[in-house]
N, C-alpha and C positions, 0 to 999 in steps of 0.2 A: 317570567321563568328565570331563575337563577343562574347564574352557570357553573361549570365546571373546568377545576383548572389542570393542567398535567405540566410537571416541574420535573425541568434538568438544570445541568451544573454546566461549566467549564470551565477548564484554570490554562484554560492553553496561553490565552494573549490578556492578561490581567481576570477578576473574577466574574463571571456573569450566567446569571441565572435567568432562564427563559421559563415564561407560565404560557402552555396556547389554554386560547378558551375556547370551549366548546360548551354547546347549549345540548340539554342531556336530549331534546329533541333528536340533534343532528348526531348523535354520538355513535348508534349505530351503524348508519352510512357510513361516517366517518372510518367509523373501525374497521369496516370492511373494506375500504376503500385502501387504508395503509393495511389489513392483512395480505391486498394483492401487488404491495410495494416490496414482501418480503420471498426473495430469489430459491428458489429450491435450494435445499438442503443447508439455508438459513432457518432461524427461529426465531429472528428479532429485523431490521431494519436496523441499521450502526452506520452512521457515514465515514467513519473512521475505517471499517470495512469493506467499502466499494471501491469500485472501479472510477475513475470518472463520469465515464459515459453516464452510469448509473447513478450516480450522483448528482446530474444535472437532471436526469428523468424525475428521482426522487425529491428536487426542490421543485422542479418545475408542476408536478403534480399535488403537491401541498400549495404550490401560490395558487394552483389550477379549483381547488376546494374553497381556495377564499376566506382560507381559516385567521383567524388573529390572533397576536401573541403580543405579551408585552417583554420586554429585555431590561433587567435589571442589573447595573453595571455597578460592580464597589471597585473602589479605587483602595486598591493594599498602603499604598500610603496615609491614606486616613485612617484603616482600620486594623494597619499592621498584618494579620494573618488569615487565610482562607475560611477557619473558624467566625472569626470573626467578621469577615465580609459575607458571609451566609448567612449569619447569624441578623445583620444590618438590612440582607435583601429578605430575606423571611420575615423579619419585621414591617420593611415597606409593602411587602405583598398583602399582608395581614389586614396593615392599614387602609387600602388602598380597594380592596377585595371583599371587605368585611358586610356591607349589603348587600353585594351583588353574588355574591358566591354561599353555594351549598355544600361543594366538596373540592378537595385539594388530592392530589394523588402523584406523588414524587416518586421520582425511578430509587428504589430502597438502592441504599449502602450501607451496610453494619454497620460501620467506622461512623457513622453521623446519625442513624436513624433514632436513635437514643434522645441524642442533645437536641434535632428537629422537635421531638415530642415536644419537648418540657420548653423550647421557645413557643410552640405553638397552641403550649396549654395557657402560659404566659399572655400571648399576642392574644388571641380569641376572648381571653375574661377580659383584658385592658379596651376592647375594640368594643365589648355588648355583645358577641358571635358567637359565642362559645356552643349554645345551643343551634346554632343554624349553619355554622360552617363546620363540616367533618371534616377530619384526613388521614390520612393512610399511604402506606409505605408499598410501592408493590414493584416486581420487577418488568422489564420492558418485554420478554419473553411468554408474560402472562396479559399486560394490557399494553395491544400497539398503541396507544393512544398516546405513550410517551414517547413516540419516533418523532410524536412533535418536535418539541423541545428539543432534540436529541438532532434533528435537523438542522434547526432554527439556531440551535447556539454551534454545533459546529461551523456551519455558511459562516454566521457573524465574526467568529474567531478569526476565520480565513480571509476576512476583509476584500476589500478590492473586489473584483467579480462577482464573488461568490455574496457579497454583501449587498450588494447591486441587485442580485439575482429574488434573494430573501426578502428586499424592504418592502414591497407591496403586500406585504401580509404583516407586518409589524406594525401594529398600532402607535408604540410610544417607546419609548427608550429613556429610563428613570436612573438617574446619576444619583447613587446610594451615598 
């Protein structure tokens, strides 16, 4: 069975983009599982918007799923700009994902959802994928499934602790 990947961003401590995967088996559970990670009179899961307390509830419950993610790190000195180091981690995921994946599902931004396209209409004919791996722009508000990532790369930002806390669910961490 192929899997399913859900993609976020962060520029807080250098660039790095987070894919969890999820097998469309478990996807359900899954979703359900982070719908009841999200606090009355929220609409999404943001770790940027919690509390600590809740913050730890909410890694600790993703490590507790068992889920896996891969972290893909660009270095702005190699690639110069944020453009540009997404541009490098979309390409590595492409490569790297290109059997094993059916679909791609990144937390939309205006400002990038354009240029994501046309890299990944690029990546997918260069890989053979093009018919077998879909993708799609959606918000986190519509599929919790990107509270993944949205976890996973805030912890790693935050280094120390919070890093500690995350790596049992990280598969690999790939220096773009």
């Amino acid at each position: 069975m192929a899997d399913r990947l859900y993609v976020d961003e962060t520029k807080a401590k250098g660039y790095v983009l987070v894919a969890g995967i999820v097998l469309p088996a478990d996807s359900t559970a899954i979703r359900k599982e982070m719908r009841k990670l999200v606090a009355p009179g929220q609409s999404r899961v943001h770790m940027k918007h919690e509390k600590v307390p809740r913050q730890h509830l909410i890694v600790a419950k993703l490590v507790a799923l068992d889920l896996r993610v891969v972290i893909y790190e660009a270095d702005r000195r190699v690639h110069g700009t944020d453009i540009a180091c997404r541009k490098a981690c979309l390409e590595q995921l492409v490569a790297e994902h290109a059997t094993t994946c059916e679909s791609v599902v990144f937390d939309s931004d205006p400002s990038q959802d354009g240029r994501d396209r046309q890299i990944l209409v690029e990546q997918t004919r260069r890989h053979g994928c093009r018919d077998t791996m879909s993708y799609e722009h959606s918000k986190a508000t519509v599929e919790p499934l990107l509270a993944i990532p949205d976890v996973v790369a805030w912890s790693w930002a935050r280094d120390g602790d919070w890093r500690r806390r995350i790596r049992p669910i990280v598969e690999r961490v790939v220096q773009v």
